[in-house]
C-alpha positions, -999 to +999 in steps of 0.1 A: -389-144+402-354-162+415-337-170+378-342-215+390-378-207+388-375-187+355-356-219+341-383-243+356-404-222+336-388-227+306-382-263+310-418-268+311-432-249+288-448-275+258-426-278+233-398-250+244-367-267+232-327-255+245-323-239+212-349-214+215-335-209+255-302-205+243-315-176+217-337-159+240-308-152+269-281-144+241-306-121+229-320-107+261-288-110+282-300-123+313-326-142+325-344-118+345-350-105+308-360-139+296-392-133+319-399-101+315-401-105+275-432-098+250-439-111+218-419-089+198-389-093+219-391-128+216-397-128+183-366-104+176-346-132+193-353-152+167-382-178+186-407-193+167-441-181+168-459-213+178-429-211+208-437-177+222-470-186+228-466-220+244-441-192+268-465-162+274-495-191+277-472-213+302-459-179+318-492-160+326-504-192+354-465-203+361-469-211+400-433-228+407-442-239+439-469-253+424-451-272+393-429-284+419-454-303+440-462-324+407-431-343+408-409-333+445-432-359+464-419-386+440-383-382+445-377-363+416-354-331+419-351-300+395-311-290+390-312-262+366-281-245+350-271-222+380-274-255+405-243-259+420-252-295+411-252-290+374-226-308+351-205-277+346-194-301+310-230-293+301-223-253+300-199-260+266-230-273+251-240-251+217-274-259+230-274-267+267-309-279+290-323-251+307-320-276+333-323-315+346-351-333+365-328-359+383-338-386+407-307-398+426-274-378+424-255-368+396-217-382+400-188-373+384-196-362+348-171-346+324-133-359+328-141-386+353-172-396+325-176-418+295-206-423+275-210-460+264-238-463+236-249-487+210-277-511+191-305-512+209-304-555+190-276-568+205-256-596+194-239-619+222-206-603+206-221-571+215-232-584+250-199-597+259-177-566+248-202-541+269-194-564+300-156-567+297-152-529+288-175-518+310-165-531+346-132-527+341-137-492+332-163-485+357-139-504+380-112-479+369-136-452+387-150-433+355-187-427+353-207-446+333-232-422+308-256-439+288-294-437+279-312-467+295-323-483+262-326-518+251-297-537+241-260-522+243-269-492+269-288-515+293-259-537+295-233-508+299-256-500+333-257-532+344-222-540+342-221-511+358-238-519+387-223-553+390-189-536+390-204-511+423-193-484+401-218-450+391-237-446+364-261-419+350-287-426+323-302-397+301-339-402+292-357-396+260-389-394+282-396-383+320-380-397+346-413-406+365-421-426+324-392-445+322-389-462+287-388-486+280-408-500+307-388-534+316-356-511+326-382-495+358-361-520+380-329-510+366-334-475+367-346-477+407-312-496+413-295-466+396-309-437+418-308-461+444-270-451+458-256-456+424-254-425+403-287-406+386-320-410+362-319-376+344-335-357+313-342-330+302-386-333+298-405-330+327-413-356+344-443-375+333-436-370+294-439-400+272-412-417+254-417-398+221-395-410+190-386-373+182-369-368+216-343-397+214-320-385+192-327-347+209-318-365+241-285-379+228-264-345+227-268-347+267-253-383+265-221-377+250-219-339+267-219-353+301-187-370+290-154-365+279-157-394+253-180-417+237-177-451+232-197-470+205-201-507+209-221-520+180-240-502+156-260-504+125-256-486+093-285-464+106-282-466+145-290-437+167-260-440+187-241-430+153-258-397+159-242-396+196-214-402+180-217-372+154-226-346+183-199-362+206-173-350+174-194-315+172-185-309+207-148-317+206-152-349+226-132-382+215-149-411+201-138-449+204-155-480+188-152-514+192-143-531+157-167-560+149-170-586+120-174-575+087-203-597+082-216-586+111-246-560+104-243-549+138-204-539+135-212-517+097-218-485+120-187-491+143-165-503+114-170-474+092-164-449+124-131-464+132-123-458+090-135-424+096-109-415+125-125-428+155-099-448+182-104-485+180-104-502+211-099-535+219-089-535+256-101-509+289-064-498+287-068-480+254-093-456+269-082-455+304-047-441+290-065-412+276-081-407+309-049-413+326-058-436+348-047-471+351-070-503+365-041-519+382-035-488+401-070-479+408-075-519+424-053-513+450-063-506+489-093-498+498-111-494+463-101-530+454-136-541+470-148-576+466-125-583+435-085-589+437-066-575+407-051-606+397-085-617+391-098-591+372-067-589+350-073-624+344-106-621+337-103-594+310-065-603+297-073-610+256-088-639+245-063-666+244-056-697+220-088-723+226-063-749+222-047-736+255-045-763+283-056-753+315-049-779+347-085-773+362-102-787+332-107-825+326-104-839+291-144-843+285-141-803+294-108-797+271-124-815+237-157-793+246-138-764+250-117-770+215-148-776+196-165-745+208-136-723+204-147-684+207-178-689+184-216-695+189-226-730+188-255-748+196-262-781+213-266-802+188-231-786+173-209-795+203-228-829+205-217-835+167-185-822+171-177-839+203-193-872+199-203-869+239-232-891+250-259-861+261-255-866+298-219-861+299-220-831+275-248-814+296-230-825+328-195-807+314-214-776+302-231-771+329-195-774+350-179-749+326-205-726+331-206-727+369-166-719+364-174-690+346-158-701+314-186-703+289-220-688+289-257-697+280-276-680+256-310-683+246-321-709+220-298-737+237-262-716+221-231-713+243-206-690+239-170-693+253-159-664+272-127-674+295-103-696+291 
């Protein structure tokens, strides 16, 4: 048996997790040995007993041409750990997958990676922070890692994307039962040319609440840091955080209001030691790597630097003049300042008849100045 079948054995055996792999070929030495073992072999290793015999059960019809058939027809590719395409980041892993089903191709993982994680609620603070960060990072050329859920991670992709950098998302199911099930679309547009749709479960398994935070040590392995945008006292990407610091990565967080409940988690981890960032710059000089440097020639692509510096400079005084905006445009933009408002706020604070006030958002908006959120709010978000 060639040892990538021996792993696709393992990988789908029910239930076999990468902490029993790990113990069997420490144990055994090799994973010729890893086949070849009985009961009390396994069990010397230190395997549980309901885990041998979802292996000998799994082991005594394993057809790996077979298994393969399931899932090659849909695009869907099985990289185990002696593929050449295997994140060799992955092999420092206490616990690493026996291997990866993958649809698309894995890019650049490890020191040209960083794992960008968060609430799965966002706030538009939240929102607004994942896009900045995020393109110019992605822009920068790192690798964008994150896990395709709701909220913070689905923006870090999609900034992503709209940035034409790479991306990989780590799945808590199969890659053929992507969860949850609006991000299908998104997920295509990442395989499609764009980085990968990994994990660790074979491919048809169901988005099961115990795999998430199983799923997460493969999130912030794959990089060489992990970046933590908002998050609750309780959020999962806290855990990403804890088992990016168990494996000797770095962790950054973006600081947040302190009535924020969003911002507790991120708060308390930049008390605790973690890198607070407020600009791409003070992660990209860890990497060193610089965004001006990296806009130049040919990887500039559709965006000049001058206008991506501008567009991510910090936030400047609201009270700022600018010569493109007319004075309707200049009171809006002082009463809205760099907070939330509504439209009944800015018509209050303004005093603008309702077809001139709709006329100038709309106009500010258009320029890519302010932005619409749901429930009739706008939120500033250039100057």
């Amino acid at each position: 048996m060639r040892v990538d079948d021996i792993l696709l054995w393992l990988s789908v055996s029910p239930g076999v997790g990468a902490v029993s792999v790990r113990r069997l070929h420490d144990y055994l030495g090799s994973w010729e040995k890893v086949w070849a073992a009985g009961e009390a072999e396994m069990k010397a290793a230190g395997v549980k007993n309901a885990i041998i015999r979802s292996l000998l059960a799994a082991r005594a019809h394993f057809d790996p041409v077979a298994v393969r058939r399931q899932f090659e027809p849909e695009g869907v590719r099985y990289v185990s750990q002696v593929h050449a395409e295997y994140p060799e980041i992955l092999h420092t892993l206490y616990d690493p997958p026996a291997g990866l089903f993958v649809i698309g191709m894995i890019p650049g993982t490890g020191s040209d990676a960083l794992a960008v994680v968060g609430a799965r609620t966002l706030t538009s603070y939240g929102r607004l922070a994942t896009e900045r960060l995020v393109t110019e990072l992605a822009q920068s050329g790192l690798t964008i890692v994150s896990g395709l859920a709701r909220g913070i991670d689905t923006a870090a992709h999609g900034a992503t994307l709209q940035a034409g950098g790479r991306t990989v998302a780590v799945l808590g199911s199969g890659v053929l039962q992507i969860y949850p099930r609006e991000n299908v679309p998104l997920a295509h547009r990442i395989a499609d040319g764009h980085g990968a749709v990994v994990s660790e479960y074979p491919p048809h398994t169901p988005g099961r609440p115990q795999n998430f935070p199983i799923r997460n040590r493969i999130i912030s392995g794959l990089a060489q840091a992990t970046l933590v945008v908002e998050a609750g006292e309780k959020s999962g990407s806290l855990i990403t955080a804890d088992q990016a610091l168990e494996q000797g990565r770095d962790v950054y967080a973006v600081p947040g209001p302190i009535t924020s409940p969003p911002s507790i988690g991120t708060n308390r981890l930049i008390q605790q030691g973690a890198k607070l960032v407020l600009t791409a710059s003070d992660i990209l000089e860890d990497y060193s790597l610089s965004f001006q440097d990296t806009q130049s020639g040919e990887n500039a692509g559709n965006h000049g630097s001058s206008e991506l510096n501008s567009a991510f400079s910090p936030l400047q005084s609201p009270l700022q003049n600018h010569p493109a905006h007319s004075s309707e445009a200049l009171l809006l933009l002082k009463s809205l300042g760099y907070e939330e408002a509504t439209l009944d706020d800015l018509h209050h604070r303004t005093g603008m008849p309702p077809g001139l006030l709709h006329s100038t958002l709309l106009r500010l908006q258009l320029q890519g100045v302010i932005s619409a959120l749901p429930g009739n709010r706008f939120l500033r978000v250039k100057t």
